[in-house]
C-alpha positions as CSV (number, residue, x, y, z in Angstrom):
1,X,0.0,0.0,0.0
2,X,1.1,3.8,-0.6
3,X,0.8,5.7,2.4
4,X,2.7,8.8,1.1
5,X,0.1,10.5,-0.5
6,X,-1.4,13.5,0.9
7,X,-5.2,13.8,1.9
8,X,-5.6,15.9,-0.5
9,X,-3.8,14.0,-3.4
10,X,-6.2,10.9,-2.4
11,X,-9.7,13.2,-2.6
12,X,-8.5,14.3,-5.8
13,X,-8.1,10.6,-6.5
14,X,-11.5,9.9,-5.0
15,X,-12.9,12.6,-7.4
16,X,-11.6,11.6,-10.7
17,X,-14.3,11.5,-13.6
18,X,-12.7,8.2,-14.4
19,X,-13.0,6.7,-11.2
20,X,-15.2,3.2,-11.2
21,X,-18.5,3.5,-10.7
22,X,-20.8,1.0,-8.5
23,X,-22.2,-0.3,-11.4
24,X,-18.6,-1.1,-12.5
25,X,-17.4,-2.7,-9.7
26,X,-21.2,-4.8,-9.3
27,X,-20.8,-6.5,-12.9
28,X,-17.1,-7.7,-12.3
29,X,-17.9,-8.7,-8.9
30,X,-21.4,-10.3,-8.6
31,X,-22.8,-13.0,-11.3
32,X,-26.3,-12.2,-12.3
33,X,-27.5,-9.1,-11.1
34,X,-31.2,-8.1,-11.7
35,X,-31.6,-4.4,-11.2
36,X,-34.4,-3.8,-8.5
37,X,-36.4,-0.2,-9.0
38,X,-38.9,2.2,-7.1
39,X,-39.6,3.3,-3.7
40,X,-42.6,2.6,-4.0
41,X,-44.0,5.8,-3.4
42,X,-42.2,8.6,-5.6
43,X,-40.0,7.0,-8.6
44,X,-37.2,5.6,-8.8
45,X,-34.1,7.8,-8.0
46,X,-31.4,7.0,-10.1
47,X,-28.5,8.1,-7.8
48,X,-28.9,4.7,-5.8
49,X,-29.0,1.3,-7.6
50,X,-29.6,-2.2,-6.6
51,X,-30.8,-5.3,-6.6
52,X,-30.1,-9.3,-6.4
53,X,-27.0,-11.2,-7.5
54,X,-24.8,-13.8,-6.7
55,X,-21.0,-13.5,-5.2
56,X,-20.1,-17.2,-6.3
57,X,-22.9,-19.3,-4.8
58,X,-23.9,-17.0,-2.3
59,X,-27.3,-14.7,-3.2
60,X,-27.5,-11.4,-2.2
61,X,-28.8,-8.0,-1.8
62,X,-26.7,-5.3,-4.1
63,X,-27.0,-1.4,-3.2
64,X,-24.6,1.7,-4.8
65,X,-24.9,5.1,-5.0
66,X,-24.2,5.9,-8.6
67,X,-22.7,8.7,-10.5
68,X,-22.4,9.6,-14.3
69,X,-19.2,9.7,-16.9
70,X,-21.0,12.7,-18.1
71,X,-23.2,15.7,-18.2
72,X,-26.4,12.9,-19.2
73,X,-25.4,10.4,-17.3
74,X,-24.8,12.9,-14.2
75,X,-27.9,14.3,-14.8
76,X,-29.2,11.0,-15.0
77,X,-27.7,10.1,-11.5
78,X,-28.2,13.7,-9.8
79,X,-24.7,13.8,-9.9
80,X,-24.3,11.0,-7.3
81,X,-26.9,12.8,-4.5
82,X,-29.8,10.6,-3.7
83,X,-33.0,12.1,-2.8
84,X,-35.3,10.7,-0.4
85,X,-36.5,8.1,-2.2
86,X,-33.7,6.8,-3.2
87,X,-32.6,5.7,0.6
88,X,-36.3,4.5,0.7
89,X,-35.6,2.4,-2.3
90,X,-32.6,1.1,-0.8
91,X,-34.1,0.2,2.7
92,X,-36.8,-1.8,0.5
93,X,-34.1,-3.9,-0.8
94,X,-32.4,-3.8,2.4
95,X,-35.8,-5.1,4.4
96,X,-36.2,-8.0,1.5
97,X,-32.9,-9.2,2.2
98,X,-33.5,-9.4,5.5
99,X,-36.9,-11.7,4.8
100,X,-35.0,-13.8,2.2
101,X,-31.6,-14.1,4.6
102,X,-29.4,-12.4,2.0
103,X,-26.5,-10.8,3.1
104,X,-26.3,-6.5,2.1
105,X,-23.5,-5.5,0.1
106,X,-23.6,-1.3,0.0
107,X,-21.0,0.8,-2.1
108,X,-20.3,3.9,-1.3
109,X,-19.5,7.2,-3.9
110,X,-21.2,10.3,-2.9
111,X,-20.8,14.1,-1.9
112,X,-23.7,14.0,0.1
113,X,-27.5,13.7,-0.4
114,X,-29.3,16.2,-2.6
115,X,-30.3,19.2,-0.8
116,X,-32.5,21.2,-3.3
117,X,-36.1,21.9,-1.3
118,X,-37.7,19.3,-3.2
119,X,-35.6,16.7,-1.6
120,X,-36.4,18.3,2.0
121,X,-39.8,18.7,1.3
122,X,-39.9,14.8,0.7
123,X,-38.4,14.3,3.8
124,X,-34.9,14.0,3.2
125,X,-33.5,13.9,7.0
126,X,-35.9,11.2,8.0
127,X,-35.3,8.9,4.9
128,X,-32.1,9.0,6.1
129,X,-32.8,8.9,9.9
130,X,-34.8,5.8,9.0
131,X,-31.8,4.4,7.1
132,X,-29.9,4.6,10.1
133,X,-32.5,3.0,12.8
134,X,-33.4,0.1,10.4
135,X,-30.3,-0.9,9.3
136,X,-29.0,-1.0,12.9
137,X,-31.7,-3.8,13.7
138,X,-31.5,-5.5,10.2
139,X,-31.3,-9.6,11.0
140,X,-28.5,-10.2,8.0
141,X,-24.7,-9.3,7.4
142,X,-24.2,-6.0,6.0
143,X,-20.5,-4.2,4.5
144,X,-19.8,-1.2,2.8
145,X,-17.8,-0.3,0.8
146,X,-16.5,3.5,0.5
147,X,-15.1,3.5,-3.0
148,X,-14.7,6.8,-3.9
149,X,-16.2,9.9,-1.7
150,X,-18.1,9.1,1.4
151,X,-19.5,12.9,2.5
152,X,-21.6,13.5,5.5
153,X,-25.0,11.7,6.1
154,X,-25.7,10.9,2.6
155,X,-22.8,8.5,3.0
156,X,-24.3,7.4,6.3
157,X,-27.5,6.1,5.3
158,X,-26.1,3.5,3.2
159,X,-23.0,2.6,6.3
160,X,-24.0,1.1,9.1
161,X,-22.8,-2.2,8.8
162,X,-21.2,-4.9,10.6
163,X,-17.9,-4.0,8.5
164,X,-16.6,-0.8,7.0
165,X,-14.2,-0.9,3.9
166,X,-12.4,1.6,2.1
167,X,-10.6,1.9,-1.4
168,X,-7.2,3.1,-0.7
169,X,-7.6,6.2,-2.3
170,X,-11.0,7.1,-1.0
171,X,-12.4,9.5,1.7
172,X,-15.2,9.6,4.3
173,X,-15.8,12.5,5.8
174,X,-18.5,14.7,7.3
175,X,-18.6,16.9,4.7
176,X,-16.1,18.2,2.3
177,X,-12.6,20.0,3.0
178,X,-14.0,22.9,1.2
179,X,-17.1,23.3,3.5
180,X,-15.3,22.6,6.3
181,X,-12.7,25.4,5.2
182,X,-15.2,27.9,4.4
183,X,-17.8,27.0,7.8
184,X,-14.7,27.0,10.0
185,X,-12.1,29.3,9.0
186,X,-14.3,31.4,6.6
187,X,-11.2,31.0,4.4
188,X,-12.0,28.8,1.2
189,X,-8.0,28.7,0.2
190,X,-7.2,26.5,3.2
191,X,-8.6,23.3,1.6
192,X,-5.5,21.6,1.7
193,X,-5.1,22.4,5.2
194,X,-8.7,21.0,6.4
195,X,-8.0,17.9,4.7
196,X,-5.2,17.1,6.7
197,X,-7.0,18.1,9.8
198,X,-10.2,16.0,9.3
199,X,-8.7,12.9,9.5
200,X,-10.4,11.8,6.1
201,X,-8.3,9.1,4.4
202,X,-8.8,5.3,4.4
203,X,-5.6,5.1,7.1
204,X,-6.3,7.9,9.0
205,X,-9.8,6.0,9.4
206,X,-8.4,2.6,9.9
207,X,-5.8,4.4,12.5
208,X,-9.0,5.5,14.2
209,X,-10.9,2.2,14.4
210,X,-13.4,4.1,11.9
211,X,-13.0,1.2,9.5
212,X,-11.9,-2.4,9.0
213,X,-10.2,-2.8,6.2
214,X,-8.4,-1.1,3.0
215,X,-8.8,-2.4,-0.1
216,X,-5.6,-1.6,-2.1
217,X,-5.3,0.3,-4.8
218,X,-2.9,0.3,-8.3
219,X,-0.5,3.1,-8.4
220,X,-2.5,6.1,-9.7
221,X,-6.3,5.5,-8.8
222,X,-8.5,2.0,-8.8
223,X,-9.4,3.1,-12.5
224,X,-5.7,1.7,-13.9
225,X,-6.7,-1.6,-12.7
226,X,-10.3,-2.4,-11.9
227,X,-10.5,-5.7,-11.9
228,X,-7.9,-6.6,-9.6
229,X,-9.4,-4.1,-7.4
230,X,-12.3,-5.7,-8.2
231,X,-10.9,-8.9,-7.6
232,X,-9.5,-8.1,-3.9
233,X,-13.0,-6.8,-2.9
234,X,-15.0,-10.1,-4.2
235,X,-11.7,-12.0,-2.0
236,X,-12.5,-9.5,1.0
237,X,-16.2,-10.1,0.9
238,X,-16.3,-14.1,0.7
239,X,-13.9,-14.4,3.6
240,X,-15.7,-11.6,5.5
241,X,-19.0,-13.4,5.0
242,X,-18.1,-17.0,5.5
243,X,-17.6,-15.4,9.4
244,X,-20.4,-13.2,9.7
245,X,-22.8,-15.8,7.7
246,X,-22.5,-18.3,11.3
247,X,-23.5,-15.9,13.7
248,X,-26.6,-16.2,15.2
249,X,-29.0,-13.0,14.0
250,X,-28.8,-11.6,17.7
251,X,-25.4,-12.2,17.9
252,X,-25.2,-10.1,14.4
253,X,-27.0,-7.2,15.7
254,X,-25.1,-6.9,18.7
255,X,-21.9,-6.6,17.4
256,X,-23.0,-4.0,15.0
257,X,-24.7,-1.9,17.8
258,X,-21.5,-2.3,19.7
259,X,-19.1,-1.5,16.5
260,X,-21.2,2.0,16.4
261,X,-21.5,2.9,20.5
262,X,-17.5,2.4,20.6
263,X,-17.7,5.5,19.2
């Protein structure tokens, strides 16, 4: 692994229009994915995707937060910023796993969720205050994966899982270094600065106990080499779940409530 790089160099990394997408890293990872759509009470939001597939012989629940390669797809995806529906979309393919004991694999690329008033006005904190109390509870494994940026609650809502993985080169932070630059400091030229003071990289988390695990990255970004990064994730996930697949569901959700109150 390359731990020289600065915070910043790895957000810019994070940030890259070329970086992999969920979608990317679901079709090299998972055989036979069915994309699942709706809330079932707005429309389907296309920043979050999911659905059902199998890792080897295992079935299971499939979740990302997707962006675009370009000004249509962006638009497409919101630019990677779910609305409300969109965690209520993924909590319905959350809950089905649970009934059908699939294990919940959730990937992680966002700035944050969409704040226009249309997304508050459709109850955007709750969607993702419900996010958080349901998956706490939720009677099958669940990891995520932070592959590119993890910001702020919008990140959340798909993150509360028994185990917490990074990319190398991605961050997870409470919101972005130049929000926390310009809230803080009132000074939008110290970017560089906050990231090194938010603590946002994948070893700066793992350091912390924030996260489990780092998924290791080619020289220059995960988009030189997808599909050994692709590779080590499907590795990481079949050993992670052959341990977490013999607890007992009680057992499951105490741990995880106990991962999240060390904090």
């Amino acid at each position: 692994m390359n731990n020289k790089l600065s915070p910043w160099e790895r957000l810019t990394l994070a940030r890259m229009a070329k970086r992999p997408t969920s979608l990317e890293y679901i079709n090299e990872i998972f055989d036979d994915f069915i994309e699942l759509h709706g809330d079932r009470g707005v429309k389907d939001d296309g920043a979050i995707v999911g659905g059902l597939g199998y890792l080897e012989d295992i079935p299971v629940t499939i979740i990302g937060i997707q962006r675009g390669r370009n000004i249509e797809e962006n638009i497409k995806r919101n630019f990677g910023s779910p609305n409300p529906e969109g965690y209520r979309k993924a909590l319905r393919l959350m809950k089905q796993g649970e009934k059908f004991n699939r294990p919940i694999i959730c990937f992680i690329d966002t700035k944050g969720a969409f704040c226009g008033v249309e997304a508050e006005e459709r109850g955007q904190g709750e969607a993702i205050a419900r996010n958080l109390l349901e998956m706490a509870g939720i009677k099958t494994p669940i990891i995520s994966i932070i592959i590119g940026e993890g910001g702020s609650g919008g990140a959340l809502g798909l993150a509360v899982g028994d185990k917490v993985w990074m990319l190398e080169n991605s961050v997870y932070s409470i919101l972005s270094p130049e929000g926390f630059a310009s809230i803080l400091w009132k000074d939008s030229t110290r970017t560089h600065e906050a990231a090194e003071v938010m603590k946002i990289t994948s070893y700066d988390l793992l350091n912390l106990n924030i996260i489990e695990k780092i998924i290791e990255e080619p020289s220059g970004g995960a988009q030189n080499d997808i599909k050994s990064v692709a590779e080590s994730i499907k590795n990481s996930l079949k050993d992670e779940l052959e341990n977490l697949l013999t607890l007992d569901k009680e057992e499951l959700i105490k741990a995880r409530y106990e991962r999240f109150r060390k904090f």
